[in-house]
C-alpha positions in Angstrom: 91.4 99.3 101.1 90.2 101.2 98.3 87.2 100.8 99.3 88.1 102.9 102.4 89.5 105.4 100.2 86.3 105.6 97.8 84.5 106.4 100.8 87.0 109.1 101.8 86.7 110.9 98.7 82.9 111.0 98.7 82.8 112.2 102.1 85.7 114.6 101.0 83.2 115.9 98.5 80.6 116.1 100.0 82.6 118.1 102.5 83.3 120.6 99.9 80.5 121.0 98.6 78.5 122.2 102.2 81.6 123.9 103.3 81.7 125.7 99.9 84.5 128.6 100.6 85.4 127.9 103.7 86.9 124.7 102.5 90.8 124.4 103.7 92.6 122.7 100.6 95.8 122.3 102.7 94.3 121.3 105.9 92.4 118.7 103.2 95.7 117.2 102.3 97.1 117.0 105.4 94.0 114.8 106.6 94.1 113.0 103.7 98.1 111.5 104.5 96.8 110.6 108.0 93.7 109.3 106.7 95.6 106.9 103.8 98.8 105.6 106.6 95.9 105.5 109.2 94.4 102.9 106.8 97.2 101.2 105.5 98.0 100.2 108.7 94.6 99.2 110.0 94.8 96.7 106.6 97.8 95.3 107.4 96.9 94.8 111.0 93.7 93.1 110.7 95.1 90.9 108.0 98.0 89.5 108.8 96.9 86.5 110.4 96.1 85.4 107.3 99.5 84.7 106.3 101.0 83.5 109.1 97.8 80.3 108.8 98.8 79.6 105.4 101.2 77.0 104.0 102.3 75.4 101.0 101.7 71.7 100.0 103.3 70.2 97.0 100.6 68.5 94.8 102.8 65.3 92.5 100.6 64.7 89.4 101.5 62.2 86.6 101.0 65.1 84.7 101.6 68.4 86.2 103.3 69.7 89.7 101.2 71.8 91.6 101.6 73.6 94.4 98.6 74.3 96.5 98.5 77.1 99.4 95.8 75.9 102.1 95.0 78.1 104.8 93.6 76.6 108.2 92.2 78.5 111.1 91.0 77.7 114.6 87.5 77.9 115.5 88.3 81.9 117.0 90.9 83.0 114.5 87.9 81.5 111.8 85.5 83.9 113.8 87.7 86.4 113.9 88.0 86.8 110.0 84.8 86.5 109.3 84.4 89.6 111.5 87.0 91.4 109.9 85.6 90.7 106.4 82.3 91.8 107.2 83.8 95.3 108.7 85.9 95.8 105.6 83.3 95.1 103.1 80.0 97.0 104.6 81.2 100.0 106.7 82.7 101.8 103.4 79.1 101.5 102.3 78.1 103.4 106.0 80.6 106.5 104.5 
């Protein structure tokens, strides 16, 4: 996610500095709030299949007790997150 807000703040910038004085400061932070809960949830929503994959296993060593968390996908839910970490990490870079 801050990835997705670096990008909004360049944009934001460069915003300002074509607009120049017809730049809205308040109308700016008003965006902004959108922008940032806008985000948030588009994070949370594209992630949280992760956690309901995941689970714990309980690792019984001579010498230490681990516990390990494992995640397994199906083939589409697999495909699926691959997707969605491509999108996250190279359309910032699009900004």
């Amino acid at each position: 996610m801050d990835q997705w807000l670096n990008a909004c703040v360049a944009i934001e910038r460069a915003q300002t500095s074509i607009k120049g004085a017809k730049f809205y400061r308040r109308k700016s932070k008003q965006i902004a709030k959108y922008i940032i809960v806008g985000f948030l949830l588009l994070s949370i929503s594209n992630n949280i299949h992760d956690s309901i994959h995941r689970r714990l296993l309980d690792d019984d060593d001579i010498k230490k007790k681990r516990i390990w968390c494992i995640v397994t996908y199906s083939s589409s839910i697999q495909i699926f997150n691959s997707f969605i970490n491509i999108f996250h990490f190279s359309v910032p870079f699009f900004s």
